[in-house]
C-alpha positions in Angstrom: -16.6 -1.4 -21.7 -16.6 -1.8 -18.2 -15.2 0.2 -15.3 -15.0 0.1 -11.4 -12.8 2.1 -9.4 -12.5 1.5 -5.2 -11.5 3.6 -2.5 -10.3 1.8 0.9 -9.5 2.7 4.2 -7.2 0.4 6.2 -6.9 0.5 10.0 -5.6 -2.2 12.4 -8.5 -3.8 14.6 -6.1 -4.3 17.7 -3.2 -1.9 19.1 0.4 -2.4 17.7 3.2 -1.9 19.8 7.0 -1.0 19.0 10.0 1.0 20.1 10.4 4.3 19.8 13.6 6.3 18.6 14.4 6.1 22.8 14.4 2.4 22.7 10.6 2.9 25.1 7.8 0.5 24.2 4.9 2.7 22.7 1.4 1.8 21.3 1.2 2.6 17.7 -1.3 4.7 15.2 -4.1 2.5 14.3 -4.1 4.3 10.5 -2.7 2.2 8.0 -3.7 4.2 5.4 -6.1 4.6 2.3 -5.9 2.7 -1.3 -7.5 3.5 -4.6 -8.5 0.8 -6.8 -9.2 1.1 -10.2 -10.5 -1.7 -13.3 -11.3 -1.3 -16.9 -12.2 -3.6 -19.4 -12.6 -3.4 -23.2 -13.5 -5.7 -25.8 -12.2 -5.9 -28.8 -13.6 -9.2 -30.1 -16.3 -11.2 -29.3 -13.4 -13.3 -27.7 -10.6 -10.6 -26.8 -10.2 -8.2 -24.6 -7.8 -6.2 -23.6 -7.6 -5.4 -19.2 -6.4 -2.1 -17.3 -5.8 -2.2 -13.3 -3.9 -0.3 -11.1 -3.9 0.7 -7.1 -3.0 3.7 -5.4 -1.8 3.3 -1.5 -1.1 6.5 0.6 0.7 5.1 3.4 -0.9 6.4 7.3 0.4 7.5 10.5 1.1 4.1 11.4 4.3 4.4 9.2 5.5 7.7 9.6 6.5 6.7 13.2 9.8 6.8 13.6 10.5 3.2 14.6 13.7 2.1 16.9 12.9 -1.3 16.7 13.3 -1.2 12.7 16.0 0.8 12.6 17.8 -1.5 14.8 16.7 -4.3 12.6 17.4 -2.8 9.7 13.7 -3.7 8.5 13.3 -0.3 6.7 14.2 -1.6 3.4 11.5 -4.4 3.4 8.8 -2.7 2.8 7.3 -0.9 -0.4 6.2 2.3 1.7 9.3 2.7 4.6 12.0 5.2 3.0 15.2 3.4 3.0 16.9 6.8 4.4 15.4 6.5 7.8 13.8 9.8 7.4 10.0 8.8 8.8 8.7 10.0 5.3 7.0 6.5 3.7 6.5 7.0 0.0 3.1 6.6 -1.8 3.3 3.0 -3.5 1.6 2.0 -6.6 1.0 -0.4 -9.2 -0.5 -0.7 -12.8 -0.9 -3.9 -15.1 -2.1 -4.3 -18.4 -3.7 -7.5 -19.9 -5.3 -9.5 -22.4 -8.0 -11.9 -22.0 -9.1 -14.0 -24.5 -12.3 -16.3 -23.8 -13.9 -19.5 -25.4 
C-alpha cells in the first residue's frame, strides 16, 4: 500500500488588479488559497491495483472580494469557487477519483 497526502499554499507572485463594487480600480489580495492533496494505492495482484485521489481547495481572500468587474461580466458562474448568487462567499471545491491500474 502506498500513501501520500499534500498540503499547498497558493499565492499570486505579482499584484492583481480589478474593480470594486464602486466601479474604482483596486489592487487585489495576493491569497489564493490552500489545497490538500491526497493518494493511495493498493495492490491487489501482482498486476492490479486499484488507485484513490482526491484534493481539497479552500478558496482565499483573493476571491471573497466582491468583484464589479465580474459582476458586470457576468464571469461569476465560471469558476468552481465564485458563488453564482453574487454573495462574495466562494465555496470550498473538491474532487475525488477512483481507478484501476493494471501493469505488464
Amino acid at each position: 500500500m502506498y500513501m501520500s497526502i499534500d498540503y499547498w499554499k497558493m499565492h499570486a507572485d505579482e499584484a492583481g488588479y480589478g474593480l470594486n463594487g464602486s466601479g474604482q480600480v483596486e489592487r487585489l489580495p495576493s491569497e489564493l488559497g490552500h489545497e490538500i492533496d491526497f493518494f493511495t494505492s493498493y495492490a491487489i495482484t501482482k498486476h492490479l491495483s486499484v488507485n484513490m485521489q482526491g484534493g481539497f481547495f479552500f478558496p482565499g481572500k483573493y476571491y471573497r472580494e466582491v468583484r464589479g468587474d465580474l459582476l458586470a461580466r457576468g464571469d461569476l458562474g465560471q469558476s468552481p469557487v465564485l458563488p453564482k448568487d453574487k454573495s462574495g462567499d466562494p465555496s470550498d471545491a473538491f474532487l475525488m477519483a477512483v481507478g484501476f491500474e493494471f501493469s505488464f
